[in-house]
C-alpha positions as a Python dict, from the first residue, in 0.01 Angstrom:
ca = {
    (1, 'X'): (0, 0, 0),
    (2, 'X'): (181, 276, -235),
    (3, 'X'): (564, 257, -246),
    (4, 'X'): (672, 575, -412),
    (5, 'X'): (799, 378, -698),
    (6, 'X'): (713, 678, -953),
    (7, 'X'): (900, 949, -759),
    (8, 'X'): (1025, 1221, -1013),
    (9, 'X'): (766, 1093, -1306),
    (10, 'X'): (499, 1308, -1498),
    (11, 'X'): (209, 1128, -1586),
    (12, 'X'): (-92, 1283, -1815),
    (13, 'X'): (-431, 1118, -1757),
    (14, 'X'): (-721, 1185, -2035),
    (15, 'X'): (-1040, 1166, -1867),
    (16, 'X'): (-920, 1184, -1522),
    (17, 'X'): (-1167, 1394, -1337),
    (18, 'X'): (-1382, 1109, -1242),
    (19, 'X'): (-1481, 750, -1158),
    (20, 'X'): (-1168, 508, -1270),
    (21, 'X'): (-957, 801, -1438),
    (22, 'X'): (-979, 1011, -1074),
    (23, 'X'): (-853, 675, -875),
    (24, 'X'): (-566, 607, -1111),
    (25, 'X'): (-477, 1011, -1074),
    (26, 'X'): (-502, 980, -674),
    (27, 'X'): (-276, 629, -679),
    (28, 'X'): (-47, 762, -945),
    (29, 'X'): (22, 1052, -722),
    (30, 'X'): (1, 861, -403),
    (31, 'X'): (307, 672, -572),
    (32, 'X'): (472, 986, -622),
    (33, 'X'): (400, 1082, -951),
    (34, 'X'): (362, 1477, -1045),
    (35, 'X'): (-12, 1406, -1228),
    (36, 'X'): (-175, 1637, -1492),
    (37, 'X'): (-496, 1557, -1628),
    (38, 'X'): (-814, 1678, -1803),
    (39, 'X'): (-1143, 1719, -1791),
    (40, 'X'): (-1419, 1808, -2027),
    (41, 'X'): (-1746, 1999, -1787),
    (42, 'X'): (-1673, 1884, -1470),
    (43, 'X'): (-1510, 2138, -1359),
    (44, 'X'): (-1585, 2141, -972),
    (45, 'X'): (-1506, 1768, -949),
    (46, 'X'): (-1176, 1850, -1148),
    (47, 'X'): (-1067, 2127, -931),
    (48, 'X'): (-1159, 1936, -612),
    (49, 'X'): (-936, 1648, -717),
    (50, 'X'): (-651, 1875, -823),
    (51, 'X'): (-708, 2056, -497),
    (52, 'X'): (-683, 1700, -261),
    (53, 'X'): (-356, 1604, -406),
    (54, 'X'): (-151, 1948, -394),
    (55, 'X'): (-312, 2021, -22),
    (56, 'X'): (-151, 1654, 64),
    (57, 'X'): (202, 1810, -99),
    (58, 'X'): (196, 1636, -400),
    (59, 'X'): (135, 1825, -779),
    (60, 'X'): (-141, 1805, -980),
    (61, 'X'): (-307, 2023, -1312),
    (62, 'X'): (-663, 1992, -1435),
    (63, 'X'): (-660, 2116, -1815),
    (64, 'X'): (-998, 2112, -1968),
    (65, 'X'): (-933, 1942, -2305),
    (66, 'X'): (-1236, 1791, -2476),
    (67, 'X'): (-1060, 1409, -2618),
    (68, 'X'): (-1352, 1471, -2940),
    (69, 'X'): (-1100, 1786, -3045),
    (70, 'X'): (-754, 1667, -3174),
    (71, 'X'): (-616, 2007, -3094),
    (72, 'X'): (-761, 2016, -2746),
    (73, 'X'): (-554, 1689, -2691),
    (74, 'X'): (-219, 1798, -2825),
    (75, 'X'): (-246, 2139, -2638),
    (76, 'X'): (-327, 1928, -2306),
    (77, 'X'): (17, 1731, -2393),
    (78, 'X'): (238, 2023, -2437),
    (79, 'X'): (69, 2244, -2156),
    (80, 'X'): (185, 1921, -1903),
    (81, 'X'): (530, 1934, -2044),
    (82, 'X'): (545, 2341, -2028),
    (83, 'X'): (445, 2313, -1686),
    (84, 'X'): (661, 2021, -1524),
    (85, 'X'): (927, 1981, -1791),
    (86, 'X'): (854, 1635, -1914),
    (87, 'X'): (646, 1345, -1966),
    (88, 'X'): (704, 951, -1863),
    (89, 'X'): (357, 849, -1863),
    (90, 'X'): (29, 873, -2045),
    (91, 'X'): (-304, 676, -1949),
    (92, 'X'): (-610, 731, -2218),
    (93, 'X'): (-901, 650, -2041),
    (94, 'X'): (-1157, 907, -2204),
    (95, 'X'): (-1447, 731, -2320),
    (96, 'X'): (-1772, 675, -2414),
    (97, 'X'): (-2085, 448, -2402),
    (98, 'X'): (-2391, 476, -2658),
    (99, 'X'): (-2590, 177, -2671),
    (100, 'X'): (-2924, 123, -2837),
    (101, 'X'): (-3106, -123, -3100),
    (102, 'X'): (-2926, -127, -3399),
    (103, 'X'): (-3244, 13, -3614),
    (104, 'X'): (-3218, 345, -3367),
    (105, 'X'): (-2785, 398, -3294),
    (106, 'X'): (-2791, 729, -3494),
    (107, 'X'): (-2436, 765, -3683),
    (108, 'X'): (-2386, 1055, -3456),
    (109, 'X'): (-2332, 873, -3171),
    (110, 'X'): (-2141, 621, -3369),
    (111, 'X'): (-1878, 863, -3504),
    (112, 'X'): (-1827, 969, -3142),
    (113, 'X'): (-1736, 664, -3000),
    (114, 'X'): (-1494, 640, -3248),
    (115, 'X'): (-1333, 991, -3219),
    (116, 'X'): (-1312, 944, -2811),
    (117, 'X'): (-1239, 580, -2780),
    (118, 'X'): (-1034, 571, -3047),
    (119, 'X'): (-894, 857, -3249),
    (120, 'X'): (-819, 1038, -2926),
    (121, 'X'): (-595, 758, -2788),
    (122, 'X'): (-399, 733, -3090),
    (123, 'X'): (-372, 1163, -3119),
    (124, 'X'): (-244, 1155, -2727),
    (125, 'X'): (-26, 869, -2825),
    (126, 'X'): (170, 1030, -3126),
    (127, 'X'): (166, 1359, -2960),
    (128, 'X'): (331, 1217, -2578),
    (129, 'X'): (574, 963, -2761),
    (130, 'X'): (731, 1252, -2883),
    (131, 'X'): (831, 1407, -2579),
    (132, 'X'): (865, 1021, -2389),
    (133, 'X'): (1211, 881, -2359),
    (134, 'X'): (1389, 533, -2274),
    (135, 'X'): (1108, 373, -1963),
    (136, 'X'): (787, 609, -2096),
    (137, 'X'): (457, 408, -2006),
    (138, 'X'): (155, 437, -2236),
    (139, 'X'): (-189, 275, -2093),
    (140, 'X'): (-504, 250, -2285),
    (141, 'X'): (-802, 175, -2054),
    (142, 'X'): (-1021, -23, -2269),
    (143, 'X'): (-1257, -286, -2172),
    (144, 'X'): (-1346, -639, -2181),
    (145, 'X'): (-1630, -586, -2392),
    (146, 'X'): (-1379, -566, -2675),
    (147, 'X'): (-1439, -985, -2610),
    (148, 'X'): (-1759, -1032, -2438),
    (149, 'X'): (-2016, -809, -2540),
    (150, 'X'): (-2338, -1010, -2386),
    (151, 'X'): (-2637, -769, -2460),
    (152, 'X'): (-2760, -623, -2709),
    (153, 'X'): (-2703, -256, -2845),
    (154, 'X'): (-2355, -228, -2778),
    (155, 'X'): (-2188, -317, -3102),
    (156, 'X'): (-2040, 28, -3198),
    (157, 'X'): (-1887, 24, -2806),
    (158, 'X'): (-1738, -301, -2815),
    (159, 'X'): (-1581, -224, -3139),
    (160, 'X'): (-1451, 71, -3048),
    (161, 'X'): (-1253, -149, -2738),
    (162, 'X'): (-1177, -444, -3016),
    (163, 'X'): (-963, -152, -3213),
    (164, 'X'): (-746, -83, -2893),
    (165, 'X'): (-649, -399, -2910),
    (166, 'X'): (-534, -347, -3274),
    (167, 'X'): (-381, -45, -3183),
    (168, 'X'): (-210, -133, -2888),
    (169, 'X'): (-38, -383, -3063),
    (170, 'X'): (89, -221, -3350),
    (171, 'X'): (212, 95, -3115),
    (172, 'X'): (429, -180, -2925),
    (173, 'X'): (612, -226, -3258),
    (174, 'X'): (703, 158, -3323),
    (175, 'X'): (794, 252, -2953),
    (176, 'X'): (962, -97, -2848),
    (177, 'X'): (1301, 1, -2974),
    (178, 'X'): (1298, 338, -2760),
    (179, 'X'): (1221, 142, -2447),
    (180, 'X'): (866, 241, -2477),
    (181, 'X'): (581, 29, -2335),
    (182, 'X'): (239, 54, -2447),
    (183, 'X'): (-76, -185, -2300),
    (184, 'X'): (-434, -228, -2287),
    (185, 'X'): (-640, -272, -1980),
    (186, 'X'): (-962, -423, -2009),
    (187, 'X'): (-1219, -368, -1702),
    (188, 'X'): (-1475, -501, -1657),
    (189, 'X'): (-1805, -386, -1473),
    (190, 'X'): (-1655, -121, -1226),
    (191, 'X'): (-1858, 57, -987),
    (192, 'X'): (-1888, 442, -1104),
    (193, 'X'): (-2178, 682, -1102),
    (194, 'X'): (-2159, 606, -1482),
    (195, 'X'): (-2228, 273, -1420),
    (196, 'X'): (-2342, 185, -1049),
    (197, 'X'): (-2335, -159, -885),
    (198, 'X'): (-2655, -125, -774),
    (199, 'X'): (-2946, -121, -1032),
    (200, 'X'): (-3121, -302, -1282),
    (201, 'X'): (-2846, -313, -1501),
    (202, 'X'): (-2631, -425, -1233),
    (203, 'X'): (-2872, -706, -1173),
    (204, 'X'): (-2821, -834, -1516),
    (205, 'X'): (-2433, -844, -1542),
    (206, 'X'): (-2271, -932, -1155),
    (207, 'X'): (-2450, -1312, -1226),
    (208, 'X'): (-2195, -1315, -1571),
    (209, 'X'): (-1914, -1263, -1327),
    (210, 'X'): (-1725, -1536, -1137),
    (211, 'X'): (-1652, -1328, -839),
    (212, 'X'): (-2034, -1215, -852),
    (213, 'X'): (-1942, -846, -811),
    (214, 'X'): (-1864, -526, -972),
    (215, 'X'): (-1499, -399, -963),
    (216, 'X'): (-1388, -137, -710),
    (217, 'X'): (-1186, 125, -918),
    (218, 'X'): (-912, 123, -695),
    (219, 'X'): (-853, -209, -793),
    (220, 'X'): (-833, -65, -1143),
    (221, 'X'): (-554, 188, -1043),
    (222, 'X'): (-328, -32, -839),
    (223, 'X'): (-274, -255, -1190),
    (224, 'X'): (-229, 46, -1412),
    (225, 'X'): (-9, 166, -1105),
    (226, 'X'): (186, -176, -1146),
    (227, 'X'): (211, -170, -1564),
    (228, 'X'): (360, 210, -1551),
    (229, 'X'): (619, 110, -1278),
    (230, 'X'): (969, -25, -1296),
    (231, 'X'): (914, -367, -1272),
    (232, 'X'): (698, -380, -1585),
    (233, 'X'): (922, -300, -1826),
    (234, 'X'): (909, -647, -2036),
    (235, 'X'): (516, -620, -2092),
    (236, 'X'): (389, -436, -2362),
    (237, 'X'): (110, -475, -2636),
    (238, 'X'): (-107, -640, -2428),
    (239, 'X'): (-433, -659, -2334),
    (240, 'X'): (-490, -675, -1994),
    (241, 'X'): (-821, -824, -1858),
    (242, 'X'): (-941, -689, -1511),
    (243, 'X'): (-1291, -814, -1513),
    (244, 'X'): (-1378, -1040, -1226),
    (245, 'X'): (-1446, -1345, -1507),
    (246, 'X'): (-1678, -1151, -1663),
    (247, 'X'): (-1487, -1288, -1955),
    (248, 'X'): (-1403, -1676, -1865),
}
């Protein structure tokens, strides 16, 4: 059930063009938020999103910002705030997973997970808080890997979701007094093409879970839908787990 409770908001989503970013763009809007966000090659999928909202008479931008280029973010920042005049909420869920042994995780893909699952959320960050004003909403999608990390090859990843929570709550301390809010949401195993609840891989993580089942994105949306709206305004710098007790 959506209640409208973001009427006359702008959100900016990084990485929105698919699997948990695209459901938290379609509830956002669906609550009545105006809803930019980007994209890197999927361009199609992007447009077809974009497309699905405005046809249903909301609004809704694709930008094509890569979150490995620090300019690419900023530009995506001010083109939302050139185009619908201001900005109340950001959600940074571009990311990245490499995993492999530790003998063969090249530094390449090492210094990417870094500059998209971290760098990028703190450049998006500095650059939105800028133009954000007394009730602004900051979400980091992270990941509860950042406390469980149960197989092997993952380290750089789950490091990369351990330094949100660092980050997260150090922001809360610079954008508290403007009547900021900044928090980290930790999912865990959510059904996406990226990762599919169905598989091999599947088979090894739903038995870690108390539920015994992946997440549903939706159900990722509806709580960053909750943390960005009105009634959440005395949470911030926290971490967030959505996991199923993958975690417990």
């Amino acid at each position: 059930m959506t209640t409208h409770n973001l009427s006359g908001k702008v959100a900016l989503i990084q990485g929105g063009s698919r699997g948990i970013g695209a459901a938290i763009v379609k509830r956002l809007a669906a609550e009545g938020a105006t809803v930019a966000f980007t994209y890197v090659s999927s361009t199609a999928k992007a447009e077809e999103l974009q497309n699905s909202i405005t046809t249903n008479g909301g609004k809704a931008l694709a930008i094509q910002a890569d979150s490995a280029d620090a300019e690419a973010i900023r530009s995506a920042v001010t083109t939302t705030v050139e185009a619908f005049g201001r900005l109340d909420i950001l959600v940074n869920n571009a990311g990245v997973l490499a995993v492999a042994p530790l003998e063969d995780f090249t530094l390449e893909d090492f210094d990417q997970t870094l500059a998209i699952n971290v760098r990028s959320v703190f450049i998006a960050t500095q650059a939105a808080a800028r133009h954000m004003t007394e009730g602004g909403r900051i979400i980091n999608i992270g990941s509860t890997n950042a406390e469980r990390m149960p197989f092997a090859g993952g380290g750089p990843y789950a490091m990369s979701k351990s330094a949100l929570v660092g980050l997260t709550k150090g922001l809360s301390r610079d954008l508290g007094p403007r009547g900021i809010t900044i928090n980290n949401v930790q999912p865990g195993p959510v059904d996406t093409d990226m990762n599919p609840a169905s598989g091999d891989f599947a088979d090894s993580l739903i038995p870690l879970m108390a539920v015994g089942r992946y997440g549903q994105v939706e159900e990722i949306a509806s709580f960053v839908a909750y943390l960005v709206g009105p009634e959440a305004g005395y949470i911030t710098g926290a971490s967030l787990t959505i996991d199923g007790g993958f975690g417990a």
